[in-house]
C-alpha positions as CSV (number, residue, x, y, z in Angstrom):
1,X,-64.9,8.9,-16.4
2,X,-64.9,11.5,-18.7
3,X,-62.5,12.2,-21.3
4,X,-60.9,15.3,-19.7
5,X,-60.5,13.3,-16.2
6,X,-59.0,10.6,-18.3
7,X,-56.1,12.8,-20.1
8,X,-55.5,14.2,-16.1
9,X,-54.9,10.8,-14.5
10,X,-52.4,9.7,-17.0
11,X,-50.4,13.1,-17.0
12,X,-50.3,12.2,-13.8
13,X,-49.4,9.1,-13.8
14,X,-46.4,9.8,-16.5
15,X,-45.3,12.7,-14.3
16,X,-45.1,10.3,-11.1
17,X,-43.4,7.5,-12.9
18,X,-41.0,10.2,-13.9
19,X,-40.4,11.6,-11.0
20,X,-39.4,8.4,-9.2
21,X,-37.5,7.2,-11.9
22,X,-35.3,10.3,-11.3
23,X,-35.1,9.9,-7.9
24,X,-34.2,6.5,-7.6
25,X,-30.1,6.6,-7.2
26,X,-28.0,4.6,-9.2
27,X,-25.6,1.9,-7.8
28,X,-23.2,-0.5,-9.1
29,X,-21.4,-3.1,-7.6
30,X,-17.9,-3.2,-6.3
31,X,-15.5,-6.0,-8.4
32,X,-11.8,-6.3,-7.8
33,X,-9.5,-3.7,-8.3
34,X,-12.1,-1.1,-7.3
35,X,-11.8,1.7,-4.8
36,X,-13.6,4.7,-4.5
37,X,-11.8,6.7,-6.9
38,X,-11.9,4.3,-9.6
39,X,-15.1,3.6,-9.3
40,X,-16.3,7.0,-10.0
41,X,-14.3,7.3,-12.4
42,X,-15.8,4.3,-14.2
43,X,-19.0,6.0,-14.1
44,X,-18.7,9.3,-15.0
45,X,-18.0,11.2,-12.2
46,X,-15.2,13.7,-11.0
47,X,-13.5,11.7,-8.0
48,X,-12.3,14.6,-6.4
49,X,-15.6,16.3,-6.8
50,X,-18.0,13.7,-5.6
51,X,-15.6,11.5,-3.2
52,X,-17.2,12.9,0.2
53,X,-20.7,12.4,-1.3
54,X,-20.3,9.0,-1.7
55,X,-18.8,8.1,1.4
56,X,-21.4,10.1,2.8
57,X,-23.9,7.4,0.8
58,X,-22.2,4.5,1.6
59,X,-20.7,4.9,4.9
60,X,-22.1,1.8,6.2
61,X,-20.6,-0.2,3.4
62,X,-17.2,1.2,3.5
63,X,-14.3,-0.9,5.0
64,X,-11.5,0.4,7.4
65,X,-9.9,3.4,5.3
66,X,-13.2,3.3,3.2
67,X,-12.0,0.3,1.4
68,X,-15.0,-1.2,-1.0
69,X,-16.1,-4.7,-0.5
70,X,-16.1,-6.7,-3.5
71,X,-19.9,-7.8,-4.1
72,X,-21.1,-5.1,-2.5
73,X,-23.6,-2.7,-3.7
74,X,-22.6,1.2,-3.7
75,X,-24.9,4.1,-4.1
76,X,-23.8,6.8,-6.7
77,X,-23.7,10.4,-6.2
78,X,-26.0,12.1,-8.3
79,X,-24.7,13.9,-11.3
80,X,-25.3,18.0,-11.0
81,X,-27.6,18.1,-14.2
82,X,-25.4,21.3,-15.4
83,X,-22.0,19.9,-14.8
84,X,-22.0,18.1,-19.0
85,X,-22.7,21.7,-20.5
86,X,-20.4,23.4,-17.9
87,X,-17.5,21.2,-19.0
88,X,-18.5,21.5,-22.5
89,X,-18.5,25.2,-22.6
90,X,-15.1,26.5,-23.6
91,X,-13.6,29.8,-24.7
92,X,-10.7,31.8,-25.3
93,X,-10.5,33.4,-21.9
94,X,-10.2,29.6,-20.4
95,X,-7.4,28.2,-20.1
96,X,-7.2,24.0,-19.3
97,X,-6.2,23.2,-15.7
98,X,-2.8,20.7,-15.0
99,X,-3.3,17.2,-16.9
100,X,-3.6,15.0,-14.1
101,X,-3.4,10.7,-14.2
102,X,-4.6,8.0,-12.6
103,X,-2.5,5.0,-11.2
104,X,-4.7,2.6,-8.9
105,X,-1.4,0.8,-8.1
106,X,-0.5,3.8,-5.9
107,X,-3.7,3.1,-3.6
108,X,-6.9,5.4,-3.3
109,X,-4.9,8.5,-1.4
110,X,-2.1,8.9,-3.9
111,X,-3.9,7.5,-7.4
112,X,-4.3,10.5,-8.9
113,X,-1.4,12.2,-10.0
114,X,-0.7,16.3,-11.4
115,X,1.5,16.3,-14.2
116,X,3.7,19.0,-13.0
117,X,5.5,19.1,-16.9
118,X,7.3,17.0,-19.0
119,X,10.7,17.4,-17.9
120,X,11.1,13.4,-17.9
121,X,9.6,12.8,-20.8
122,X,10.8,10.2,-23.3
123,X,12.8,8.6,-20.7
124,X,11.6,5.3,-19.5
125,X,12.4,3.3,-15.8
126,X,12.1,-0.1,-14.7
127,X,11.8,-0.2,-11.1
128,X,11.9,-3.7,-9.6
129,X,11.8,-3.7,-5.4
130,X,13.6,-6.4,-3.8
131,X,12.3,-10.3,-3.1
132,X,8.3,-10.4,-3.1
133,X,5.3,-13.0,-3.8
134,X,6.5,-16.1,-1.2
135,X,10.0,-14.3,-0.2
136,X,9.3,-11.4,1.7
137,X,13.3,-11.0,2.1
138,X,14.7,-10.4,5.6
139,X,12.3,-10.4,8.4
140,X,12.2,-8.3,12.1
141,X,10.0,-8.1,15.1
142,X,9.0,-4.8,15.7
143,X,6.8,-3.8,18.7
144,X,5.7,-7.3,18.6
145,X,4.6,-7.7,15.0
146,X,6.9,-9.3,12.3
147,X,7.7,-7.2,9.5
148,X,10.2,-7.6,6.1
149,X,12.1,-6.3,3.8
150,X,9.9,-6.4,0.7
151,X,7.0,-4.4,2.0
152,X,9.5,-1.3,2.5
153,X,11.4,-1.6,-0.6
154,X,8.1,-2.0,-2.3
155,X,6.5,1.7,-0.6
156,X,9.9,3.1,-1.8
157,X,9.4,1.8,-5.3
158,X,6.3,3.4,-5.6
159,X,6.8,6.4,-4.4
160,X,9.7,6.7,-6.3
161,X,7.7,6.1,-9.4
162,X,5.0,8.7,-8.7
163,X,7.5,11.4,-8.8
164,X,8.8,10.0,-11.6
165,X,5.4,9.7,-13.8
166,X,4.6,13.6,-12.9
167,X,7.2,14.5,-14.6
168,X,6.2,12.2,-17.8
169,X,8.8,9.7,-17.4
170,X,7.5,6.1,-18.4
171,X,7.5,4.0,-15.8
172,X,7.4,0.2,-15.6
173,X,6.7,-1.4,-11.8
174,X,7.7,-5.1,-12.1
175,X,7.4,-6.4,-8.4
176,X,3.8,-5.2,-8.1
177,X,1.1,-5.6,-5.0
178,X,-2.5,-5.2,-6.5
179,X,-3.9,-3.9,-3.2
180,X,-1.1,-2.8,-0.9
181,X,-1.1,1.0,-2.6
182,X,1.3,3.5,-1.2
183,X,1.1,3.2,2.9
184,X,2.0,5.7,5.1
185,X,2.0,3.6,8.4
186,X,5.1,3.0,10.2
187,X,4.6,-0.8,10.6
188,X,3.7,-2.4,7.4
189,X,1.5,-5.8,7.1
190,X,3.1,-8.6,5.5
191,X,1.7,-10.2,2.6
192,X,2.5,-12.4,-0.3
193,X,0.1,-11.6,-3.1
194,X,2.6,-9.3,-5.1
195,X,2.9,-10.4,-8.8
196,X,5.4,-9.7,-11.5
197,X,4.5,-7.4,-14.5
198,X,2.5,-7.2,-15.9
199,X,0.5,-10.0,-13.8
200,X,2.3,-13.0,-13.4
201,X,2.5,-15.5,-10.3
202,X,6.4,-15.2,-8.8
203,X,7.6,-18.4,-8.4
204,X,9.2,-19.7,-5.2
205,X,12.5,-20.6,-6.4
206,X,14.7,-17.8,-5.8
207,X,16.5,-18.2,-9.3
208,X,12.8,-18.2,-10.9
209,X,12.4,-15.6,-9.7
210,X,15.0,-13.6,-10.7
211,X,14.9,-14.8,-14.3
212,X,11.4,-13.8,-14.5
213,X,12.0,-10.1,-13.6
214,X,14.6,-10.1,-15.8
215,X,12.9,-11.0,-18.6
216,X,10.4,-8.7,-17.8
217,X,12.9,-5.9,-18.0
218,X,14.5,-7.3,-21.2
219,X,11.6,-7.9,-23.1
220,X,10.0,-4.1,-22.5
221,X,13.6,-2.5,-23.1
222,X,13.9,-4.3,-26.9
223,X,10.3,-2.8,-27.2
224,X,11.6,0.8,-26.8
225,X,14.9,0.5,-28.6
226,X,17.0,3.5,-28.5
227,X,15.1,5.4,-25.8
228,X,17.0,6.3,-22.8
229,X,16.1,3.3,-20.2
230,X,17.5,3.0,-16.6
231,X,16.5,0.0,-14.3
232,X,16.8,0.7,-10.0
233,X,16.4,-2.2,-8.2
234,X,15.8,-1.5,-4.4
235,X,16.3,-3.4,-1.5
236,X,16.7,-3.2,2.3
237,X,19.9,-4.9,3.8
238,X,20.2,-7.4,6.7
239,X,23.0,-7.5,8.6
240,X,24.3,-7.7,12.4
241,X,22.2,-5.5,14.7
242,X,24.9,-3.3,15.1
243,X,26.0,-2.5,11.9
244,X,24.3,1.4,11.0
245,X,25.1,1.9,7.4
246,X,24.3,4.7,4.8
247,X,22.5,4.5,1.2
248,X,25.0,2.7,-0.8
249,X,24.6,1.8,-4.7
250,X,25.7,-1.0,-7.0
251,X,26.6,-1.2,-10.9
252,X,27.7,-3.2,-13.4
253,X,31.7,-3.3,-13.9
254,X,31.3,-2.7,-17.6
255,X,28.5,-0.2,-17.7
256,X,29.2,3.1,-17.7
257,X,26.0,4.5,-18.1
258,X,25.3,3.2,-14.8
259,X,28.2,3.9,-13.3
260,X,27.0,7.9,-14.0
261,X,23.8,7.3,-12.9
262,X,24.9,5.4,-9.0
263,X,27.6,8.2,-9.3
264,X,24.9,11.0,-9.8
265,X,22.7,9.4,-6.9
266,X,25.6,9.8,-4.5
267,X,26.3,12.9,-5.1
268,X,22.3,13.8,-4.6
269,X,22.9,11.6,-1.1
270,X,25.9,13.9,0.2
271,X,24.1,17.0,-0.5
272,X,21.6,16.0,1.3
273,X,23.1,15.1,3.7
274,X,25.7,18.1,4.3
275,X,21.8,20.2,4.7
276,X,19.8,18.1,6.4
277,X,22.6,16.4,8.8
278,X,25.7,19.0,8.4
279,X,27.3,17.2,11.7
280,X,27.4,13.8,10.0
281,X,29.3,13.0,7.6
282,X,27.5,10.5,4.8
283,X,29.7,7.4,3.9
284,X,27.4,5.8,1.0
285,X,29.5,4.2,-1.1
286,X,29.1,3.2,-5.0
287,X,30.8,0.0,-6.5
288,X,31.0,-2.5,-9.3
289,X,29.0,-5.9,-8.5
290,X,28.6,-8.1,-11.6
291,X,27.8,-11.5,-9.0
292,X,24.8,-10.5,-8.5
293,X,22.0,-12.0,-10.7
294,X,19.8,-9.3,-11.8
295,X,22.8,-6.9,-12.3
296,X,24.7,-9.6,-14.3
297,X,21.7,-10.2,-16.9
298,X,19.9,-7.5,-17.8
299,X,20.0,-5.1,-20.6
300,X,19.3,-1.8,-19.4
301,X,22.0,0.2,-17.5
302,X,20.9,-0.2,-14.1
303,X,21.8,0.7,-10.6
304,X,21.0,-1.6,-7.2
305,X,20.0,0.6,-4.4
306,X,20.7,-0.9,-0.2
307,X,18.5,1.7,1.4
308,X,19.9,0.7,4.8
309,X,20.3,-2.3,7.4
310,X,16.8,-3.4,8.7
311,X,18.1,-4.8,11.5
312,X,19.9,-1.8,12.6
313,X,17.8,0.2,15.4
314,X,19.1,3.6,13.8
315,X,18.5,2.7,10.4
316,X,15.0,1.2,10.9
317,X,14.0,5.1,11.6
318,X,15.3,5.6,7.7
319,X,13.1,3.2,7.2
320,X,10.0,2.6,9.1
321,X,8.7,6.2,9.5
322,X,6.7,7.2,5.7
323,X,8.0,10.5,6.3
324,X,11.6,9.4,5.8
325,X,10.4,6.4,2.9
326,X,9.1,9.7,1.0
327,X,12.5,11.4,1.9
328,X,14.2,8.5,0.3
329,X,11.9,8.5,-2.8
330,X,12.6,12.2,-3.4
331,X,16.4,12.1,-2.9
332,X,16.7,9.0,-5.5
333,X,14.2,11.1,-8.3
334,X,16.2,14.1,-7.7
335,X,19.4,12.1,-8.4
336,X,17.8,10.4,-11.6
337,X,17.0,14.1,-13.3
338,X,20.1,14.5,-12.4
339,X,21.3,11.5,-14.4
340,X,19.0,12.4,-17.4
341,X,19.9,15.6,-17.7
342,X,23.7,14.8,-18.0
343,X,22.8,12.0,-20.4
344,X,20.7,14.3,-22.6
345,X,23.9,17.0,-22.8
């Protein structure tokens, strides 16, 4: 072979070897705690931009809800080669788009969240949603499934604390799921894997339990000191079938900090109300409880929320449908800017 013919062949050889290592896609593999979001994000790439490309990749290895499979091997979508120098490329005329944050706690739907401005910010909440771990807290049948009071309380919690964070509060979950994410089904699974923060195992006794929480919350509100620092605790009542009752709030006898604050939530409620249902009249009441054990021992002020009685057909609507969890949500944020505002004039 001549020397011409030799310097050809390996050109081509280079430019083949090239070629297919650029074509062959990248993958990774799927380890807990990942979803489809995070996982891009991991590696580089815009979730929003690139999410239908990979399940378009990987449809055959997605799960119900394209859930990932831990183990599993998941194509990449390939990076457009301009997008580095496109983001890279700033000037006067450009303004930056709305900061945005990611939360996998909230689930793969609701992760990311747009900071809509800083209205919240320097104030800090502890949210802890009633029962959890191996005490799902009062239990129904529904359309012939079981369902309980911790899984509700819990979708409350966090959507309570997604509002919250775009408005750059701080915001502590302390009963926490690592999977469950924000659900909007009307009848949610029971499970038992929720931990408390920031990842412990919640023991079975009940009084375990509620020390451990409380500690929790004590521990983080030394940490910040002199901020201001509000604890909700949420729950779902149980009581006879036939007992409909409205939103109703608990405080400390001694605190009036949060006395203001279940004080400020009513008054959010009845508003609501007198719009939404002008022909009913709201009867949510707020009262002093020190018997209780989380309101008797910890530090911040706090206020302990009964969203309504799960056994009660006409409540379970309040409660079941997402629609009126997100309702909920909105109506206790609203009343908590209330609360900081007041506190901050």
């Amino acid at each position: 072979m001549n020397r011409f013919r030799y310097v050809v062949l390996v050109l081509f050889l280079i430019a083949s070897s090239l070629a297919i290592a650029q074509s062959t896609p990248k993958t990774v593999v799927a380890v807990s705690g990942d979803g489809i979001h995070r996982i891009l994000k991991k590696n580089g790439l815009d979730p929003v931009k690139y999410y239908k490309a990979f399940i378009a990749l990987n449809k055959k290895r997605l799960g119900p809800k394209n859930g990932l499979f831990i183990g599993t091997k998941y194509v990449l979508p390939e990076k457009e080669a301009n997008e580095n120098a496109a983001n890279n490329r700033t000037t006067t005329a450009e303004k930056p788009g709305p900061k945005t944050i990611n939360e996998p706690l909230f689930g793969e739907k609701y992760a990311s969240i747009t900071m809509e401005d800083e209205s919240l910010s320097g104030a800090i909440y502890y949210l802890i949603s009633g029962h959890g771990g191996p005490d799902p807290g009062a239990l129904i049948s529904k359309d012939k499934k079981l369902v309980s009071e911790d899984e509700y309380a819990y979708d409350v919690n966090l959507r309570l604390a997604r509002r919250l964070m775009s408005k750059g509060a701080t915001v502590y979950i302390i009963v926490r799921d690592p999977n469950d994410g924000i659900r909007d089904q009307r009848l949610l699974p029971i499970d038992y894997d929720e931990v408390n923060y920031p990842n412990k195992r919640i023991p079975r006794s009940q009084r375990l339990r509620l020390r451990q929480r409380t500690e929790s919350v004590n521990a983080l509100f030394r940490k910040h000191g002199k901020a201001y620092q509000r604890l909700i605790v949420t729950h779902v009542d149980s009581r006879s079938v036939g007992e409909k009752i409205d939103v109703f709030f608990y405080h400390h006898k001694n605190s009036k900090k949060g006395k203001s604050m279940a004080n400020a939530l009513q008054n959010t409620f009845k508003k609501k109300y007198a719009r939404y249902q002008p022909n009913r009249k709201y009867a949510g009441t707020v009262a002093s409880r020190s018997g209780l054990y989380v309101i008797r021992n910890t530090l911040p002020a706090m206020v302990y929320i009964e969203l309504g009685n799960l056994k009660n057909t006409k409540d379970q609507k309040r409660i079941l449908d997402y629609n009126n969890r997100d309702a909920l949500a909105k109506w206790i944020f609203e009343g908590l800017v209330d609360d900081f505002s007041q506190q901050k004039n």
